[in-house]
Each structure stands twice: as structure tokens, then as C-alpha cells.
C-alpha positions in Angstrom: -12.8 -21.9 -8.8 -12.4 -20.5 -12.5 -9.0 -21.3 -14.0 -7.6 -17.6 -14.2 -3.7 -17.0 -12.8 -3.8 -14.6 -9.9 -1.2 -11.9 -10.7 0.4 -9.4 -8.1 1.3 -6.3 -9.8 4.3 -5.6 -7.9 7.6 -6.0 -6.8 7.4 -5.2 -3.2 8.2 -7.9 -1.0 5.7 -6.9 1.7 2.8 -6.9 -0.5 3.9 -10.3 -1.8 4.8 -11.0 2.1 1.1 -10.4 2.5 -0.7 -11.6 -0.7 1.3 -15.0 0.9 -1.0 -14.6 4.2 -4.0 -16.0 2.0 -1.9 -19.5 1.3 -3.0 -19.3 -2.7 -0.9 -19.7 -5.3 0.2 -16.3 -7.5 2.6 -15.1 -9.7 4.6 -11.6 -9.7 4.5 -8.6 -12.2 6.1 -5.6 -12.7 4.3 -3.0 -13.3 4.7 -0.5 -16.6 3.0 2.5 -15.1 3.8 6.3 -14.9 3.3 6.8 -11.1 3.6 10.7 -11.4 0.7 12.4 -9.9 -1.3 14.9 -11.9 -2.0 18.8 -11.0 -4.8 18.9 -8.2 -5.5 15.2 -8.1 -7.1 14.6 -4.5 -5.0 11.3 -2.9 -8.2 9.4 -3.3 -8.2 9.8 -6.8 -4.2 9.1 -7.2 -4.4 5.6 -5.5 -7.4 4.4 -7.2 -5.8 5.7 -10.6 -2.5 4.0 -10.1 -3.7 0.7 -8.9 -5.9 0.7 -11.7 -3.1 1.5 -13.9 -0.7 -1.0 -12.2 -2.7 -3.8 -12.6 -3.8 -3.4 -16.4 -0.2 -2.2 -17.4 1.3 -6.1 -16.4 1.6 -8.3 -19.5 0.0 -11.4 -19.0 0.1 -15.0 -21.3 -3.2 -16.6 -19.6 -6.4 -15.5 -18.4 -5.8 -13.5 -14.8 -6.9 -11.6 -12.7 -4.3 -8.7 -11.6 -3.8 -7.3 -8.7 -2.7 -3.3 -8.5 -2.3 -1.6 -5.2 -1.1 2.0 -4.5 -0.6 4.3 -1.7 -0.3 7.3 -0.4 0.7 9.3 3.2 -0.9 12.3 4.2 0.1 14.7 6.5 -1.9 18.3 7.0 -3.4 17.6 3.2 -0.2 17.0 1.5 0.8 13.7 0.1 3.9 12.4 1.3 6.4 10.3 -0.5 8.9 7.7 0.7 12.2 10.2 2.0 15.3 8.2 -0.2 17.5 9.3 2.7 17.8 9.4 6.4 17.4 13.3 6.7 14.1 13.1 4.9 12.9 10.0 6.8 14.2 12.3 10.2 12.0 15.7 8.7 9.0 13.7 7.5 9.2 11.6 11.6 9.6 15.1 13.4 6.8 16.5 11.5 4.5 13.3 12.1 5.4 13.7 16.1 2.3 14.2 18.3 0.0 14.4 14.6 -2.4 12.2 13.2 -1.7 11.4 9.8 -3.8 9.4 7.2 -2.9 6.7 4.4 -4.8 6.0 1.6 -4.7 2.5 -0.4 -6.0 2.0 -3.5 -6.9 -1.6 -4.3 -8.0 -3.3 -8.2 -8.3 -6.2 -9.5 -8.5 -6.5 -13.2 -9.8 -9.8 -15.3 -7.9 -9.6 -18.3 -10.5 -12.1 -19.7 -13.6 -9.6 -19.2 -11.9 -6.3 -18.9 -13.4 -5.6 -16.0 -12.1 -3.6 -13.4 -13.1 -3.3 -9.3 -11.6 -0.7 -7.5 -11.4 0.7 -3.6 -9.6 2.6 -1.9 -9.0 1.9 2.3 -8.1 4.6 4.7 -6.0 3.9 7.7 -5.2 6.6 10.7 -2.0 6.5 12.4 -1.7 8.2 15.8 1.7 9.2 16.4 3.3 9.1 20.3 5.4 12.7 20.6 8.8 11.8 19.7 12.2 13.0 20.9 14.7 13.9 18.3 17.0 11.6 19.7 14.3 9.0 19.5 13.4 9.6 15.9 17.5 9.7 14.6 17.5 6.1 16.7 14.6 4.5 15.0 15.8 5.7 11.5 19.3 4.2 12.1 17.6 1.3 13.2 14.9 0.2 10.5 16.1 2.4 8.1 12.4 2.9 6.1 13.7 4.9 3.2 11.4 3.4 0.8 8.3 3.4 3.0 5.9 6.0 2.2 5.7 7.9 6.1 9.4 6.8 7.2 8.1 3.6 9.1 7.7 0.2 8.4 4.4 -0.6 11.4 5.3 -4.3 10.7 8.4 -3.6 12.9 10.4 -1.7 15.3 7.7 1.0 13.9 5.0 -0.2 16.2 6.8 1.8 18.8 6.0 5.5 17.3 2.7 5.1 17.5 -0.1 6.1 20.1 -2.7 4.3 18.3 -4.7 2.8 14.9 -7.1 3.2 13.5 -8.7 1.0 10.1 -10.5 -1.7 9.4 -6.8 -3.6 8.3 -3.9 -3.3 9.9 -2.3 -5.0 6.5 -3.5 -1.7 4.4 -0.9 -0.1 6.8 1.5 -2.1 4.6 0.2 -1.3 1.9 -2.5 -3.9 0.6 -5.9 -4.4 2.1 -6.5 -8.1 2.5 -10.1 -7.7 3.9 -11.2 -5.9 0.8 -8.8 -8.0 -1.4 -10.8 -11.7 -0.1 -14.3 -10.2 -1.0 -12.9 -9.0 -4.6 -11.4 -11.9 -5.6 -14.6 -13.5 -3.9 -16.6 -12.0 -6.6 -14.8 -13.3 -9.3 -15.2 -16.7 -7.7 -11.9 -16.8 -6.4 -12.9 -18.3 -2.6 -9.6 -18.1 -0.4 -11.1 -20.4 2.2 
């Protein structure tokens, strides 16, 4: 295995919570990058730009290899953001009852030793079950997903909204795509088995 530090490029603690399902050792960096989306940029193009941008903005003291994940909710062809409150997160679940909406995850992992830069970009479908008012108020009290782009968090009490998946990964749900992740790192020798 070449001697590069694997890097996370973020401070969420369910991409870390997931980067730990692979049992290697990494280190954590906050990113220094604008995340503001630019006039008519398809969602596509906005994950794989601020993944990119994530994981070549973290300063480094070694040779590693960064990883820089973003993503994205869609509903009807607009990008959704995490809601902040508990009325949003209530608008953005009523809206998502009885729909089908799509998430996109940008994924790239940058060696700061070559410059080199592999990007992808995973798409997940989630099904949603048609939800009550009453329902939706309950599970928002409950989990309270204000900083989860779509107002869930699948990895919990979320499960229950949904009709049905469908994605290669159920982690690019959460927002990092393991499968894809494995055969990156795998090409720059890094072999997680």
C-alpha cells in the first residue's frame, strides 16, 4: 500500500460514521470551499464541482489522498437544500409525499502528490409512502433532520417514509458512496481488504 494519509474532507459525522465501515485508518478535514451553486448549473455538475472543490481546498502536511463528497436532493428538477427548521423540513416532507425524488452524490479523491483528480457522481431514488400530515409533524419532532438534505436521515426512524430504493448503495443515501469509494482508492493502490 503506498504511504499516502487518507483524508476525509469533512466534518459530518455520518460520512466519517461511514468512511469507518472500511476499518482503515483516516484523518479529518474541513473543507475551505464556496458551496454556492452557480446560475443554471445542472445537480450533476454541482456535486461533482464541489467534491472536487472540497477535497483539493483541505490543507494537508503529507502526501494524501483527499476525499470530497457532495450532494444534492431533487424534487420535480429543483435542487433541494437541508430545511434549518421544522416548518421547512414539514414543507419539503409534504411535498415529497407519494413522489419519487432523486439524490445525486458527487464523489473525488484527490492525490495531492500527483494532482490528480477522479471524480463520480452516484444517483439514488427514493420512493416515498403517502404521508399524513400528522405523520410527517411526528417524524420531524422525532429525528429532527434539519441539516439533512430531503428532511430525513434513511439511517433511522426515516426508513419508515419510504415505499422503496432504489441505487447501487444504500450508503450514497447518506451521503458517500462506499462502492465507488473502494474501487477509487483501489486504483491508487489503496486495497481496503
Amino acid at each position: 500500500m503506498p504511504n499516502y494519509q487518507l483524508v476525509l474532507a469533512s466534518t459530518s459525522p455520518y460520512r466519517k460514521q461511514l468512511l469507518n465501515k472500511l476499518a482503515i485508518s483516516f484523518e479529518t478535514a474541513s473543507p475551505n470551499f464556496d458551496e454556492t451553486a452557480l446560475s443554471s448549473e445542472t445537480p450533476i455538475d454541482l456535486v461533482k464541482r464541489l467534491a472536487i472543490g472540497k477535497a483539493q481546498s483541505c490543507l494537508v502536511d503529507k502526501p494524501s489522498v483527499v476525499i470530497g463528497s457532495d450532494q444534492v436532493c431533487v424534487i420535480d428538477g429543483e435542487i433541494i437544500g437541508k430545511p434549518h427548521t421544522r416548518e421547512k423540513a414539514i414543507e419539503q416532507l409534504s411535498r415529497q409525499s407519494g413522489h419519487a425524488i432523486t439524490f445525486y452524490t458527487g464523489l473525488a479523491l484527490y492525490n495531492t502528490e500527483t494532482q490528480q483528480t477522479d471524480v463520480t457522481v452516484d444517483t439514488f431514488i427514493v420512493h416515498f409512502r403517502e404521508l399524513s400530515q400528522s405523520q410527517i409533524e411526528s417524524y420531524v419532532d422525532k429525528e429532527q433532520p434539519f441539516y439533512c438534505a430531503g428532511s430525513f436521515k434513511s439511517e433511522g426512524l426515516g426508513i419508515a417514509l419510504f415505499d422503496r430504493l432504489e441505487g447501487k448503495d444504500p450508503n450514497t443515501l447518506v451521503g458517500l458512496p462506499l462502492i465507488d469509494l473502494i474501487d477509487m482508492l483501489a486504483k491508487q493502490g489503496i486495497d481496503v481488504l
